[in-house]
GUFINU-92304 format. One record per residue: residue number from 1; residue in three letters; x, y, z of N, C-alpha, C in turn. Coordinates in steps of 0.2 Angstrom, whole numbers. Atoms other than C-alpha are relative to their C-alpha. Last residue first. Layout:
N
NUM, ALA, X, Y, Z, X, Y, Z, X, Y, Z
...
//
This chain:
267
267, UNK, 6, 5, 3, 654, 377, 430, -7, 1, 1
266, UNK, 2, -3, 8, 664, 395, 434, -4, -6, -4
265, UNK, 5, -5, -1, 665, 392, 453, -3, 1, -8
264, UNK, 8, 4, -3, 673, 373, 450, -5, 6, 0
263, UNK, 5, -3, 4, 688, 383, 440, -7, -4, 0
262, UNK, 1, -7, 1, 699, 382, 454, -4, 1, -5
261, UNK, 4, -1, -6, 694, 362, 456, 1, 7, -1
260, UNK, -4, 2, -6, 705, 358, 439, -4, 3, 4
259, UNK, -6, -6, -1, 697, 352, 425, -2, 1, 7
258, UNK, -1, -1, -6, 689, 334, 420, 2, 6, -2
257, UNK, -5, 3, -4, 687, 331, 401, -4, 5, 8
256, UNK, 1, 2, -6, 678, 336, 386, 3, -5, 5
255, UNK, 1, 8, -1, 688, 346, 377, -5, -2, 6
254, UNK, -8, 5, -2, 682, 364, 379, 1, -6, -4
253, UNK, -3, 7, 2, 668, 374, 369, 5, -2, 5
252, UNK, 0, 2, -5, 660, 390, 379, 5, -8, -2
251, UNK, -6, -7, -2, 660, 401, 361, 2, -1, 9
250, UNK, -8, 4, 3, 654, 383, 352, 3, 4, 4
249, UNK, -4, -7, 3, 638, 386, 365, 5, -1, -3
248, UNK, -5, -4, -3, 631, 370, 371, 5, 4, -4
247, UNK, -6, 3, 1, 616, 364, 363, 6, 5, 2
246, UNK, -4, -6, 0, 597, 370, 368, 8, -4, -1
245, UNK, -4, -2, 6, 585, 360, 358, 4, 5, 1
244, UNK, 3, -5, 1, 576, 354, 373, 0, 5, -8
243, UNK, -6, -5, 2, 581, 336, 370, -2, 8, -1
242, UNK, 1, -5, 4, 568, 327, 381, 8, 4, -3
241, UNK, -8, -4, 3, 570, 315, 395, -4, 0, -6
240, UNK, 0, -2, 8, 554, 313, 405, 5, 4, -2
239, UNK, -1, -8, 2, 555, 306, 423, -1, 1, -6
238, UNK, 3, 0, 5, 546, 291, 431, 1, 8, -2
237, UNK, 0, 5, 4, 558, 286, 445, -5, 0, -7
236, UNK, -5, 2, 3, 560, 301, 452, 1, -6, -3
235, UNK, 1, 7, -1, 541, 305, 457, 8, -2, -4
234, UNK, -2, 2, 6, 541, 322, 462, 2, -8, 1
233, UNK, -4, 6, 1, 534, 335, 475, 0, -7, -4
232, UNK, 1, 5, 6, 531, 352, 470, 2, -9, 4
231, UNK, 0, 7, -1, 526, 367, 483, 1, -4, -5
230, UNK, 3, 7, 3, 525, 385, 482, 7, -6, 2
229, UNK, -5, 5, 0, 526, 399, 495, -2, -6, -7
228, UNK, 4, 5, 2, 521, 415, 496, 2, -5, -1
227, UNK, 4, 6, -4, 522, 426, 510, -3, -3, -6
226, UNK, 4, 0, 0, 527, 443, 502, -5, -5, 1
225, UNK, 5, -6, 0, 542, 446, 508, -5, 2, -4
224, UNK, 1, -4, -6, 547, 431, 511, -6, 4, 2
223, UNK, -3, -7, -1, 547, 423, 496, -3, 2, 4
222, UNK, 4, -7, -3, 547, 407, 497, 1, 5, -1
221, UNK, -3, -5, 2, 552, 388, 487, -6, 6, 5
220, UNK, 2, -5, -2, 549, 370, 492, 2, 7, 1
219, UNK, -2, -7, -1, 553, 356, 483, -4, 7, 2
218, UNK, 5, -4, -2, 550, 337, 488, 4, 10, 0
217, UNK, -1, -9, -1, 558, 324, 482, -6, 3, 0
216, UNK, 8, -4, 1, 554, 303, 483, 4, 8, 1
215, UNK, 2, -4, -6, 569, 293, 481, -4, 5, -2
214, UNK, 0, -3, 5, 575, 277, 468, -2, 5, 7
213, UNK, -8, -1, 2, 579, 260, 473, 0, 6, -2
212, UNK, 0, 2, 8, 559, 255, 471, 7, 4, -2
211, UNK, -2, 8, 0, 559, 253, 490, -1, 0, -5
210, UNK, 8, 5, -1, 560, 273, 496, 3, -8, -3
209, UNK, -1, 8, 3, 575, 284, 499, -7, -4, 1
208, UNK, 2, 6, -4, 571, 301, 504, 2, -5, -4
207, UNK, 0, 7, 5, 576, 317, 496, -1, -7, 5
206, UNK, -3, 6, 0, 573, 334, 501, -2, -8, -4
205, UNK, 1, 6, 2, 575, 351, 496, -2, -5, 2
204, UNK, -1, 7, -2, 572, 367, 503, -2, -6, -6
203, UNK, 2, 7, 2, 570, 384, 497, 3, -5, 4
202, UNK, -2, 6, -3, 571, 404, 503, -3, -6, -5
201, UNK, 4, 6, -1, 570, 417, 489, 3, -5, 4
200, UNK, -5, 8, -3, 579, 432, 492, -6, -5, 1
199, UNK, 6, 3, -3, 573, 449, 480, 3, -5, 3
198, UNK, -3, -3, -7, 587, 459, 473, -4, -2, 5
197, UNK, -9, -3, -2, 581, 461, 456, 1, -2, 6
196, UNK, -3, -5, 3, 561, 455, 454, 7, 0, 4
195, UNK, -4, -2, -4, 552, 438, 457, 3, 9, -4
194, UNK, -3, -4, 4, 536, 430, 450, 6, 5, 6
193, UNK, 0, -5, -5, 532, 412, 458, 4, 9, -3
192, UNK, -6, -5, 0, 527, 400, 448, -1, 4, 6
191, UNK, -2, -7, -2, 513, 388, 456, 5, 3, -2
190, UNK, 7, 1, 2, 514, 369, 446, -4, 8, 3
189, UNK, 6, -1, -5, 532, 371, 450, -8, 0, -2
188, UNK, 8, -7, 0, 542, 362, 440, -4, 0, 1
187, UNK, 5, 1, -4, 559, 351, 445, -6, 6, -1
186, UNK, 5, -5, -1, 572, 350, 430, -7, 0, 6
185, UNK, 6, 2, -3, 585, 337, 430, -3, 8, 1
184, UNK, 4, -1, -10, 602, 340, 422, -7, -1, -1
183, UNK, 3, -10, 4, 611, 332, 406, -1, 3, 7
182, UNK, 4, -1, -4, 617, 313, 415, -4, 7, -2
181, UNK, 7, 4, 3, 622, 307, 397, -3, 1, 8
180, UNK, -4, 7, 0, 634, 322, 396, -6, -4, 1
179, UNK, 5, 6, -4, 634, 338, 389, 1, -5, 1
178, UNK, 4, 8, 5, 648, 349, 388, -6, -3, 1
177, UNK, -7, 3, 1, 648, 365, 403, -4, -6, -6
176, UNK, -7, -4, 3, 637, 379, 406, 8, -8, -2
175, UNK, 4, -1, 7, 621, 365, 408, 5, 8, -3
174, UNK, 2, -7, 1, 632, 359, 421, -2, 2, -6
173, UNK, 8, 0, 6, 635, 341, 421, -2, 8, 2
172, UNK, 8, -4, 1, 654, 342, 428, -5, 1, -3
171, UNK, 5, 4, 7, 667, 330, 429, -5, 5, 4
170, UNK, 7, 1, -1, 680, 340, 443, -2, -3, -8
169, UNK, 5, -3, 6, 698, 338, 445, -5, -2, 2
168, UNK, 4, 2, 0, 711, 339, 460, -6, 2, -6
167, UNK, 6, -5, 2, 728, 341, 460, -9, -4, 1
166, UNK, -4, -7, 1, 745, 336, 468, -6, 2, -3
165, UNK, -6, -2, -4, 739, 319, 478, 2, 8, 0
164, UNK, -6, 8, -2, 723, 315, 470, 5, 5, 5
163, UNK, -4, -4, -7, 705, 324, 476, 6, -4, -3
162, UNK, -4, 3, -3, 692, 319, 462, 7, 1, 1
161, UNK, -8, -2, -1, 676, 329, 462, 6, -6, 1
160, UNK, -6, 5, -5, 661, 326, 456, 6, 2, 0
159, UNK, -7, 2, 4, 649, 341, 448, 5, -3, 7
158, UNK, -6, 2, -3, 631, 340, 450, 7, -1, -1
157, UNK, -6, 2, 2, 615, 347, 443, 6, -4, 6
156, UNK, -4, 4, -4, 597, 352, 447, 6, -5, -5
155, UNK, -6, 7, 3, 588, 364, 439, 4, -1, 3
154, UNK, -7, 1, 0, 574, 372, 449, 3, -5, -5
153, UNK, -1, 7, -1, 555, 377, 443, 8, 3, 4
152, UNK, 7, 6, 3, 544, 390, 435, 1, -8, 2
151, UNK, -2, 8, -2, 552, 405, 445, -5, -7, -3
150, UNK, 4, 3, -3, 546, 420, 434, 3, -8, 2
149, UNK, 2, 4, 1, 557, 435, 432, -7, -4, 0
148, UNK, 11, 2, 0, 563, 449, 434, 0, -5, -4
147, UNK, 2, -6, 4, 586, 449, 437, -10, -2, -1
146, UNK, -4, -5, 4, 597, 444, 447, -5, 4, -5
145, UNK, 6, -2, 8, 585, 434, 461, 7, 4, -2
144, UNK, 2, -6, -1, 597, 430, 478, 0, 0, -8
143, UNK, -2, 1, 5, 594, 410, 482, -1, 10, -1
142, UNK, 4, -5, 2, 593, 403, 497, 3, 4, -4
141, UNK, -3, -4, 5, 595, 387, 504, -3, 6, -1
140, UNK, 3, -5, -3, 591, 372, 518, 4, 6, -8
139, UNK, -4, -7, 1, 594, 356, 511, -3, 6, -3
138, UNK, 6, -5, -1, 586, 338, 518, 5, 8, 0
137, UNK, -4, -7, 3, 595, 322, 512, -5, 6, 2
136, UNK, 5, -5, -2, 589, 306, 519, 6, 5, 0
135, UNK, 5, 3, 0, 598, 290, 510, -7, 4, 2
134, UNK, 3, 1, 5, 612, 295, 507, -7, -1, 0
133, UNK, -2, -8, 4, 617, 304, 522, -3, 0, -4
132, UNK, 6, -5, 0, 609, 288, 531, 1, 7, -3
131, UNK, 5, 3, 4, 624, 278, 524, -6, 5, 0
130, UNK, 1, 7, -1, 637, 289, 533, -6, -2, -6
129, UNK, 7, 0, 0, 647, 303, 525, -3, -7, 2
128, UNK, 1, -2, -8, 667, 304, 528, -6, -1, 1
127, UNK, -5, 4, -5, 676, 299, 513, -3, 0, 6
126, UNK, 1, 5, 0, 662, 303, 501, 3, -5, 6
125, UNK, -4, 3, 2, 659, 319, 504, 2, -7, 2
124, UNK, 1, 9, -2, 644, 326, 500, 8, -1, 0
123, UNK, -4, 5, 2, 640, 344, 498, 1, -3, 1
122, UNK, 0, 2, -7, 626, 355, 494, 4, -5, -1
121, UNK, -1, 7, 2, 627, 369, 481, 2, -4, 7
120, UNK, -4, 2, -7, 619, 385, 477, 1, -7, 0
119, UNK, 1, 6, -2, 616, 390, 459, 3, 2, 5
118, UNK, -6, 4, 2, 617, 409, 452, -2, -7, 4
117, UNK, -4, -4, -6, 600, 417, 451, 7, -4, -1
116, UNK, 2, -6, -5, 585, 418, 438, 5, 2, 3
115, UNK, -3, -1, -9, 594, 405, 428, -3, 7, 3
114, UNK, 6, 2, -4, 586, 403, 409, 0, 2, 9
113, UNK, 2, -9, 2, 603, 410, 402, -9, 0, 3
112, UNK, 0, -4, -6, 608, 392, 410, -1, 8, 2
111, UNK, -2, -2, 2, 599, 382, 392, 0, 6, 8
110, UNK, 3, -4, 3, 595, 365, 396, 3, 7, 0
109, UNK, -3, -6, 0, 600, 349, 393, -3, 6, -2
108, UNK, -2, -1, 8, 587, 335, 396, 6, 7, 2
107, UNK, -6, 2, -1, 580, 326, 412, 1, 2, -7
106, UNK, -1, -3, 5, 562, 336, 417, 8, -2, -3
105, UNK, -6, -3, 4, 555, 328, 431, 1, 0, -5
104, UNK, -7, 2, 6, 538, 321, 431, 7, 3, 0
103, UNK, -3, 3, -6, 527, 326, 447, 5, -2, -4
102, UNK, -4, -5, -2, 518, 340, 435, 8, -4, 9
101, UNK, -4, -1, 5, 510, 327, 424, 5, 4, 4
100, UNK, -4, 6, 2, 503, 318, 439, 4, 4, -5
99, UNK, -5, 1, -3, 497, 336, 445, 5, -5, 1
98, UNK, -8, -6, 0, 490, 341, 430, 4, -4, 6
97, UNK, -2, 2, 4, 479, 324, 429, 7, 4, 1
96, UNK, -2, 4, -3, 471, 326, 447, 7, 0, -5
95, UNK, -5, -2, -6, 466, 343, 443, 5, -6, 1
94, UNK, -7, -5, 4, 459, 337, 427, 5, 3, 4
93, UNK, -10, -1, 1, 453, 323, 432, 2, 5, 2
92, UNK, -3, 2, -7, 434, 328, 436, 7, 0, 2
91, UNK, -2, -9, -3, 434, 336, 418, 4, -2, 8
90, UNK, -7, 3, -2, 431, 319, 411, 6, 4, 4
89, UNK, 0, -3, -1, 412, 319, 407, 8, -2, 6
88, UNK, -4, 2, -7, 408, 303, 400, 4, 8, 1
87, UNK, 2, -2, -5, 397, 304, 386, 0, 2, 6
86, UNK, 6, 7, 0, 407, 296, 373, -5, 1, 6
85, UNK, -4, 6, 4, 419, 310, 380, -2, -8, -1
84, UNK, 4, 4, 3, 408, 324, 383, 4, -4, -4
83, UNK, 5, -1, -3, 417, 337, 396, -8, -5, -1
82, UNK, 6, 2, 0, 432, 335, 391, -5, -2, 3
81, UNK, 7, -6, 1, 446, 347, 397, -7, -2, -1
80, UNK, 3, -1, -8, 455, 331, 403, -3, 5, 0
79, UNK, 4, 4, 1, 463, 331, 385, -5, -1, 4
78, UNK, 6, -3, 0, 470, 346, 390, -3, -4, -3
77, UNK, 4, 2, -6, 484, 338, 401, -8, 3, -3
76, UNK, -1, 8, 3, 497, 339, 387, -3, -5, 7
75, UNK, 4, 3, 6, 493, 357, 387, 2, -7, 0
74, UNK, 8, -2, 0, 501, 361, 405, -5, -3, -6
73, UNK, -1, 7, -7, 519, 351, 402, -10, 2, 0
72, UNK, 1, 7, 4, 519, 362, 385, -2, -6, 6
71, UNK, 7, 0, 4, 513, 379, 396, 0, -6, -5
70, UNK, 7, -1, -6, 528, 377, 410, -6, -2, -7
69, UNK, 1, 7, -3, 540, 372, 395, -6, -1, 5
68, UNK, 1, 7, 4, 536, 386, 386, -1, -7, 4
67, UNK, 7, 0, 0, 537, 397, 402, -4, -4, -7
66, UNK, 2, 3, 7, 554, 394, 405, -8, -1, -1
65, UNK, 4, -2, 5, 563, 403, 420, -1, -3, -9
64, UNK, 2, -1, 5, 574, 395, 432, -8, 2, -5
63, UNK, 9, -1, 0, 578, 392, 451, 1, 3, -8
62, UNK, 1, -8, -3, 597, 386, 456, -8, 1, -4
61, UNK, 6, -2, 1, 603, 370, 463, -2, 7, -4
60, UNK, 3, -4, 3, 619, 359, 461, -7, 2, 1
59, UNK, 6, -2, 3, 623, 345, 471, -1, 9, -1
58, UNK, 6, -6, -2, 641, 345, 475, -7, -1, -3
57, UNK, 4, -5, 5, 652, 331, 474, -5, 4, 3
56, UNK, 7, -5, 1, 666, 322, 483, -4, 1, -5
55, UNK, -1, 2, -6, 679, 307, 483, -4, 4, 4
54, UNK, -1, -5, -3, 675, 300, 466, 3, 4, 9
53, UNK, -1, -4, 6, 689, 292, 466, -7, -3, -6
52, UNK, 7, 0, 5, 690, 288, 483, -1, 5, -6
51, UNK, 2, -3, 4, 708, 284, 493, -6, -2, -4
50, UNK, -1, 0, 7, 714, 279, 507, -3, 2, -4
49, UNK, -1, -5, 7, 719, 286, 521, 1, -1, -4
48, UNK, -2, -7, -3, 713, 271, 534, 3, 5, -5
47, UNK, -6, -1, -6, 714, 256, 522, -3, 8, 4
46, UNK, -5, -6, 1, 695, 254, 512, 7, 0, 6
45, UNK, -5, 0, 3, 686, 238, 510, 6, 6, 1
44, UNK, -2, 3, 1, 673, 238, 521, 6, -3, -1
43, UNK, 0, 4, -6, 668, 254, 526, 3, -6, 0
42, UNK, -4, -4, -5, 673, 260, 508, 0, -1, 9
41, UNK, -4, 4, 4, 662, 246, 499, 6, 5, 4
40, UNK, -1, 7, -4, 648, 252, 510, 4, -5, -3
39, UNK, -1, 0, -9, 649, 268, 506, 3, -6, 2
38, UNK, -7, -6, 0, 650, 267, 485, 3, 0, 7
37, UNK, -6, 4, 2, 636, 254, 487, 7, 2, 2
36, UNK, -1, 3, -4, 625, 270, 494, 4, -8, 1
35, UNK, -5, 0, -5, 632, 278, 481, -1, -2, 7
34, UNK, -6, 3, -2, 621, 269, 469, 6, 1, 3
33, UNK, -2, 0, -7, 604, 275, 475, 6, -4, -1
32, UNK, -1, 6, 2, 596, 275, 456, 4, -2, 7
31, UNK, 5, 6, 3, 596, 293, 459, 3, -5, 0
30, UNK, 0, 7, -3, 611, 300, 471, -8, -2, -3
29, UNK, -3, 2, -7, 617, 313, 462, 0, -4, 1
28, UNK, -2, -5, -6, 603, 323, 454, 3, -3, 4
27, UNK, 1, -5, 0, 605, 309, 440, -3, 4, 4
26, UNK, 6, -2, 7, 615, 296, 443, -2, 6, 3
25, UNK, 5, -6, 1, 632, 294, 450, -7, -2, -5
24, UNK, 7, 0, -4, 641, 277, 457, -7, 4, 0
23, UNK, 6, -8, 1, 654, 278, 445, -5, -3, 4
22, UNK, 5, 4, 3, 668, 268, 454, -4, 6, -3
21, UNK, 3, -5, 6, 685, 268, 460, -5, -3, -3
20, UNK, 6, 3, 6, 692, 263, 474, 0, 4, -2
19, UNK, 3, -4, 2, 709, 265, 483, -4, -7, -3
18, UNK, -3, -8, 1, 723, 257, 494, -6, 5, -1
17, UNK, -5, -5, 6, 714, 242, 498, 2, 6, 2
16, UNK, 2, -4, 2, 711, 231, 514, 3, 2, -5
15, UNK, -4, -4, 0, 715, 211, 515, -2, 8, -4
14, UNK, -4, 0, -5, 707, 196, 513, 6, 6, 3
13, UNK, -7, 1, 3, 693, 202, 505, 7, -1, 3
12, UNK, -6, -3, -7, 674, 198, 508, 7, 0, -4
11, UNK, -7, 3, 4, 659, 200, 493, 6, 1, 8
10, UNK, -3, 6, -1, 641, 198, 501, 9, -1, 0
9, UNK, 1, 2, -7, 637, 215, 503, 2, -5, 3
8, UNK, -6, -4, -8, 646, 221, 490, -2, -1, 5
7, UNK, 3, -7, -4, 635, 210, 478, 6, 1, 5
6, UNK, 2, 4, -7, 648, 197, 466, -7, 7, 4
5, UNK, 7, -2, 0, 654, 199, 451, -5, -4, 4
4, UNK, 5, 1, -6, 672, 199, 456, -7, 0, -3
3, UNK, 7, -1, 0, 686, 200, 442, -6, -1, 3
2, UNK, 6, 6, 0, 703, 196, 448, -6, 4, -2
1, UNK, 6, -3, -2, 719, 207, 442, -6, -6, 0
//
Protein backbone atom coordinates (compact mmCIF):
# COMPACT_ATOMS: atom_id res chain seq x y z
CA UNK A 1 0.00 0.00 0.00
CA UNK A 2 1.41 3.57 -0.95
CA UNK A 3 0.55 6.50 1.13
CA UNK A 4 -0.20 9.80 -0.87
CA UNK A 5 -0.49 13.04 0.90
CA UNK A 6 -0.91 14.99 -1.71
CA UNK A 7 -4.19 17.47 -2.97
CA UNK A 8 -6.63 15.56 -5.33
CA UNK A 9 -6.26 17.89 -7.69
CA UNK A 10 -2.87 17.64 -8.21
CA UNK A 11 -2.49 13.83 -7.39
CA UNK A 12 -2.36 11.49 -10.97
CA UNK A 13 -2.46 7.48 -11.09
CA UNK A 14 -1.39 5.45 -13.48
CA UNK A 15 -4.29 3.37 -13.56
CA UNK A 16 -8.14 3.51 -12.49
CA UNK A 17 -9.44 2.03 -9.12
CA UNK A 18 -11.94 -0.34 -8.19
CA UNK A 19 -13.40 1.65 -5.03
CA UNK A 20 -13.04 4.52 -2.82
CA UNK A 21 -13.54 5.14 0.49
CA UNK A 22 -13.64 8.39 2.30
CA UNK A 23 -15.43 10.41 5.04
CA UNK A 24 -16.04 13.28 3.30
CA UNK A 25 -19.26 14.18 5.78
CA UNK A 26 -19.69 17.31 7.98
CA UNK A 27 -22.30 18.70 9.48
CA UNK A 28 -25.77 19.09 7.51
CA UNK A 29 -23.82 16.98 4.92
CA UNK A 30 -21.94 19.01 2.96
CA UNK A 31 -20.41 21.71 5.62
CA UNK A 32 -16.77 22.10 5.43
CA UNK A 33 -17.34 21.30 1.55
CA UNK A 34 -15.60 17.99 1.74
CA UNK A 35 -17.69 16.00 -0.86
CA UNK A 36 -16.79 18.14 -3.32
CA UNK A 37 -13.13 16.20 -3.10
CA UNK A 38 -15.23 13.12 -2.83
CA UNK A 39 -16.44 13.89 -6.75
CA UNK A 40 -13.42 14.89 -8.18
CA UNK A 41 -11.54 11.82 -6.78
CA UNK A 42 -14.40 9.67 -8.51
CA UNK A 43 -14.15 11.56 -11.85
CA UNK A 44 -10.66 10.88 -11.84
CA UNK A 45 -9.87 7.86 -10.27
CA UNK A 46 -12.76 5.78 -10.42
CA UNK A 47 -13.33 2.41 -13.05
CA UNK A 48 -16.80 2.51 -14.81
CA UNK A 49 -18.95 0.36 -12.11
CA UNK A 50 -17.02 1.05 -9.47
CA UNK A 51 -17.48 1.57 -6.17
CA UNK A 52 -18.30 4.62 -3.44
CA UNK A 53 -18.33 3.94 0.02
CA UNK A 54 -20.20 6.42 1.08
CA UNK A 55 -22.28 6.00 -2.19
CA UNK A 56 -25.49 8.07 -0.97
CA UNK A 57 -27.11 10.04 1.74
CA UNK A 58 -30.05 11.94 2.49
CA UNK A 59 -30.28 15.12 4.02
CA UNK A 60 -32.74 15.15 6.85
CA UNK A 61 -35.34 17.94 7.58
CA UNK A 62 -38.19 18.33 9.88
CA UNK A 63 -39.52 21.50 11.83
CA UNK A 64 -39.29 21.49 15.61
CA UNK A 65 -40.69 22.96 18.84
CA UNK A 66 -38.35 24.43 21.78
CA UNK A 67 -39.32 27.41 23.14
CA UNK A 68 -36.37 27.38 25.77
CA UNK A 69 -34.10 27.47 23.36
CA UNK A 70 -36.02 30.13 21.30
CA UNK A 71 -36.04 32.57 24.70
CA UNK A 72 -32.14 31.40 25.85
CA UNK A 73 -30.80 32.55 22.18
CA UNK A 74 -33.19 35.72 22.84
CA UNK A 75 -31.82 36.65 26.50
CA UNK A 76 -28.36 36.49 25.57
CA UNK A 77 -29.11 39.61 23.47
CA UNK A 78 -30.40 41.56 26.50
CA UNK A 79 -27.40 43.22 27.17
CA UNK A 80 -28.35 45.56 24.17
CA UNK A 81 -31.40 46.44 26.30
CA UNK A 82 -29.15 49.35 27.58
CA UNK A 83 -30.10 52.49 27.31
CA UNK A 84 -27.29 54.08 29.71
CA UNK A 85 -24.20 52.19 29.36
CA UNK A 86 -21.47 54.72 30.57
CA UNK A 87 -23.69 56.92 28.93
CA UNK A 88 -24.04 55.47 25.77
CA UNK A 89 -27.23 54.34 24.64
CA UNK A 90 -27.06 50.79 23.21
CA UNK A 91 -30.49 50.02 22.42
CA UNK A 92 -29.87 50.85 18.67
CA UNK A 93 -28.20 47.34 18.41
CA UNK A 94 -30.50 45.50 19.61
CA UNK A 95 -32.25 44.56 16.46
CA UNK A 96 -29.04 44.18 14.83
CA UNK A 97 -27.65 42.05 17.73
CA UNK A 98 -30.74 39.50 17.74
CA UNK A 99 -30.38 38.84 14.43
CA UNK A 100 -26.46 38.05 14.61
CA UNK A 101 -27.27 35.74 17.52
CA UNK A 102 -30.10 34.25 15.42
CA UNK A 103 -27.81 33.44 12.21
CA UNK A 104 -25.92 30.93 14.64
CA UNK A 105 -26.80 27.43 14.14
CA UNK A 106 -27.54 25.20 16.74
CA UNK A 107 -24.95 21.85 16.65
CA UNK A 108 -25.89 19.63 19.66
CA UNK A 109 -28.07 16.45 20.19
CA UNK A 110 -31.43 17.08 20.57
CA UNK A 111 -34.41 15.58 21.68
CA UNK A 112 -37.02 14.19 18.30
CA UNK A 113 -40.28 14.34 20.70
CA UNK A 114 -39.63 18.05 19.85
CA UNK A 115 -40.58 17.22 15.99
CA UNK A 116 -43.72 18.81 15.03
CA UNK A 117 -43.96 16.47 11.74
CA UNK A 118 -41.90 13.57 10.45
CA UNK A 119 -38.64 14.65 8.58
CA UNK A 120 -38.29 14.86 4.80
CA UNK A 121 -35.36 14.02 2.96
CA UNK A 122 -33.10 15.13 0.04
CA UNK A 123 -31.03 12.91 -1.84
CA UNK A 124 -27.51 12.79 -3.00
CA UNK A 125 -25.96 10.32 -4.79
CA UNK A 126 -22.54 10.20 -4.89
CA UNK A 127 -22.11 7.97 -8.00
CA UNK A 128 -23.84 10.14 -10.32
CA UNK A 129 -24.02 13.94 -8.88
CA UNK A 130 -21.98 16.68 -10.61
CA UNK A 131 -19.70 19.23 -8.56
CA UNK A 132 -22.32 22.11 -8.96
CA UNK A 133 -24.84 19.58 -7.03
CA UNK A 134 -22.55 20.32 -4.12
CA UNK A 135 -21.96 23.28 -4.36
CA UNK A 136 -25.66 24.83 -5.13
CA UNK A 137 -28.25 22.85 -3.34
CA UNK A 138 -32.01 24.30 -3.52
CA UNK A 139 -34.83 21.90 -1.80
CA UNK A 140 -38.46 22.31 -2.24
CA UNK A 141 -40.53 20.54 0.76
CA UNK A 142 -43.47 20.08 2.86
CA UNK A 143 -44.12 19.20 5.92
CA UNK A 144 -47.68 17.71 7.29
CA UNK A 145 -47.98 19.16 11.31
CA UNK A 146 -48.99 16.05 13.65
CA UNK A 147 -49.72 17.72 16.42
CA UNK A 148 -50.07 21.98 17.96
CA UNK A 149 -47.52 23.60 18.11
CA UNK A 150 -44.87 26.26 17.50
CA UNK A 151 -42.34 25.94 14.55
CA UNK A 152 -39.19 27.56 16.28
CA UNK A 153 -36.87 26.25 13.76
CA UNK A 154 -35.70 23.01 11.51
CA UNK A 155 -33.32 20.20 12.56
CA UNK A 156 -31.11 18.98 10.16
CA UNK A 157 -29.64 15.65 9.84
CA UNK A 158 -28.15 13.00 7.52
CA UNK A 159 -28.00 9.44 7.20
CA UNK A 160 -25.11 7.78 4.56
CA UNK A 161 -25.46 5.05 2.92
CA UNK A 162 -23.30 2.38 1.68
CA UNK A 163 -24.45 0.20 -1.25
CA UNK A 164 -22.06 -3.23 -1.31
CA UNK A 165 -22.95 -6.11 -3.38
CA UNK A 166 -25.51 -8.18 -1.09
CA UNK A 167 -26.52 -5.51 1.39
CA UNK A 168 -26.59 -2.03 2.04
CA UNK A 169 -25.96 -0.16 5.38
CA UNK A 170 -26.77 3.17 6.73
CA UNK A 171 -24.51 5.45 9.52
CA UNK A 172 -27.13 7.57 10.91
CA UNK A 173 -27.12 11.10 12.93
CA UNK A 174 -30.66 11.04 13.75
CA UNK A 175 -31.33 12.51 17.06
CA UNK A 176 -33.72 8.80 17.22
CA UNK A 177 -30.48 7.14 16.85
CA UNK A 178 -26.68 7.05 19.01
CA UNK A 179 -25.05 10.09 18.97
CA UNK A 180 -22.33 10.96 17.04
CA UNK A 181 -19.61 13.84 16.79
CA UNK A 182 -21.73 15.15 13.91
CA UNK A 183 -25.10 15.42 16.58
CA UNK A 184 -27.66 17.47 14.22
CA UNK A 185 -27.84 21.09 13.41
CA UNK A 186 -30.62 23.25 14.51
CA UNK A 187 -31.70 26.36 12.11
CA UNK A 188 -34.02 29.20 14.25
CA UNK A 189 -36.45 31.07 13.16
CA UNK A 190 -36.30 34.61 14.77
CA UNK A 191 -40.52 34.52 13.60
CA UNK A 192 -42.14 31.14 14.95
CA UNK A 193 -44.78 30.18 13.41
CA UNK A 194 -47.86 28.40 15.33
CA UNK A 195 -49.41 25.40 13.67
CA UNK A 196 -52.23 22.86 14.53
CA UNK A 197 -53.03 19.08 13.42
CA UNK A 198 -53.29 18.61 9.79
CA UNK A 199 -52.02 21.73 8.77
CA UNK A 200 -49.19 21.70 5.45
CA UNK A 201 -46.34 23.82 6.00
CA UNK A 202 -44.37 24.56 2.71
CA UNK A 203 -40.37 25.25 3.00
CA UNK A 204 -37.27 25.65 1.10
CA UNK A 205 -33.78 25.20 1.81
CA UNK A 206 -30.71 26.35 0.22
CA UNK A 207 -27.11 26.19 0.41
CA UNK A 208 -24.50 27.95 -1.57
CA UNK A 209 -20.83 27.49 -1.40
CA UNK A 210 -18.88 30.63 -0.69
CA UNK A 211 -14.89 31.23 -0.17
CA UNK A 212 -14.35 30.52 3.44
CA UNK A 213 -14.89 26.59 2.45
CA UNK A 214 -18.20 26.49 4.11
CA UNK A 215 -22.03 27.63 2.65
CA UNK A 216 -24.41 30.38 3.23
CA UNK A 217 -28.25 28.84 4.07
CA UNK A 218 -31.20 30.12 3.88
CA UNK A 219 -34.53 28.80 5.28
CA UNK A 220 -37.77 29.57 4.34
CA UNK A 221 -41.05 28.20 6.03
CA UNK A 222 -45.25 28.89 5.02
CA UNK A 223 -48.24 28.44 5.82
CA UNK A 224 -50.53 28.60 3.17
CA UNK A 225 -53.34 28.96 4.52
CA UNK A 226 -52.87 31.84 6.38
CA UNK A 227 -50.12 33.58 4.46
CA UNK A 228 -47.44 33.61 6.65
CA UNK A 229 -44.06 33.04 6.03
CA UNK A 230 -40.76 33.28 8.07
CA UNK A 231 -37.47 33.63 6.97
CA UNK A 232 -33.73 32.66 8.64
CA UNK A 233 -30.54 32.81 6.89
CA UNK A 234 -27.30 31.52 8.59
CA UNK A 235 -23.90 31.81 8.90
CA UNK A 236 -22.53 28.13 8.81
CA UNK A 237 -19.21 28.68 9.68
CA UNK A 238 -19.95 30.34 13.04
CA UNK A 239 -22.10 27.83 14.85
CA UNK A 240 -22.71 27.07 18.67
CA UNK A 241 -22.22 23.38 19.89
CA UNK A 242 -24.06 22.84 23.09
CA UNK A 243 -24.98 19.76 24.87
CA UNK A 244 -28.78 20.19 25.23
CA UNK A 245 -28.96 17.67 27.99
CA UNK A 246 -31.11 15.34 26.02
CA UNK A 247 -29.17 11.68 25.82
CA UNK A 248 -30.43 9.04 23.85
CA UNK A 249 -33.04 6.78 25.29
CA UNK A 250 -31.56 3.31 26.92
CA UNK A 251 -35.40 2.02 25.66
CA UNK A 252 -33.93 2.91 21.86
CA UNK A 253 -30.26 1.64 22.66
CA UNK A 254 -28.51 -0.45 19.84
CA UNK A 255 -24.78 -1.07 19.16
CA UNK A 256 -23.39 1.59 17.58
CA UNK A 257 -22.87 0.47 14.09
CA UNK A 258 -24.26 0.71 10.55
CA UNK A 259 -27.88 -1.10 9.89
CA UNK A 260 -29.51 -2.32 7.09
CA UNK A 261 -31.31 0.27 4.41
CA UNK A 262 -34.98 -1.45 5.44
CA UNK A 263 -34.78 0.12 8.56
CA UNK A 264 -33.58 3.82 7.05
CA UNK A 265 -37.64 4.81 7.62
CA UNK A 266 -37.33 4.13 11.22
CA UNK A 267 -33.83 6.53 11.85
Amino acid sequence: MEVCVEDINDKELEKSVDVIVSEPLGTILFNERMLESYVIARDKFLKPGGKMYPSEAFLCVAPFYDERLYNEQLNKTIFWNNISFYGINLNALKNQAVAEKFRQPIIESYDPQTNLAADVRYKVDFLTCKLIDLQHINFDFSFDISRVGIIHGVGVWFNACFSGSETTLVLSTSPFSPPTHWYQTRFLLLQPIAVNPGQSVKGNITMNANEEQTLDVKVTLTLPELNITSTGEYDVKDPEYRWGGFSYGTQNQTNYQCVPISHLSLL
